[in-house]
C-alpha positions, 0 to 999 in steps of 0.5 A, spaced: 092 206 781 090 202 774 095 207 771 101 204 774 098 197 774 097 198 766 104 202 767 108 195 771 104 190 766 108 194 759 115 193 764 115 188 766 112 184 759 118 188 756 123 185 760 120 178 760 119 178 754 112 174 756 105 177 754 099 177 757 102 179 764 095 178 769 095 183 775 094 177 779 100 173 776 106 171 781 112 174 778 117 170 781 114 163 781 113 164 774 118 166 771 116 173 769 121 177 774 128 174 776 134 178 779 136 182 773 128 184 770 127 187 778 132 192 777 131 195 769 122 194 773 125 199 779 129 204 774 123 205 770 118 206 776 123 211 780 123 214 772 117 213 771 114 217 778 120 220 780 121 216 786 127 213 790 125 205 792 130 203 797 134 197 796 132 194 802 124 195 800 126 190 794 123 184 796 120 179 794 114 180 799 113 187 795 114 185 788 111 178 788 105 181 783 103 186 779 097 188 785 104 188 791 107 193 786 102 197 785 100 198 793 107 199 795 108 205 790 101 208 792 104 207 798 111 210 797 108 216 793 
């Protein structure tokens, strides 16, 4: 599981373009991921981990931070 942590924190600091993302750091309410950063983190996981996440699991409840992302892949997977 701490790959894909480690994995979404490089993804998403490269999207955002803010250092230092925290595994606990709210995504949304500080900026880190917006509308069009969700969709390039989506792409890279489904890459990444060949796996399809439906548009409708792509909801703030399941990316509000790194710690949700990582248990909703580890579920998908």
């Amino acid at each position: 599981m701490n790959e894909i942590k480690q994995f979404i924190i490089e993804k998403l600091e490269e999207a955002s373009g803010i250092d230092g993302v925290k595994e606990e750091s709210l995504l949304f309410e500080e900026e880190i991921l917006d509308s069009l950063s969700i969709l390039y983190l989506v792409g890279e996981v489904e890459e990444q981990y060949g796996i399809q996440i439906p548009l409708e699991d792509v909801i703030e409840d399941n990316f509000c931070t790194v710690n949700h992302i990582a248990l909703y892949l580890k579920n998908r997977m």
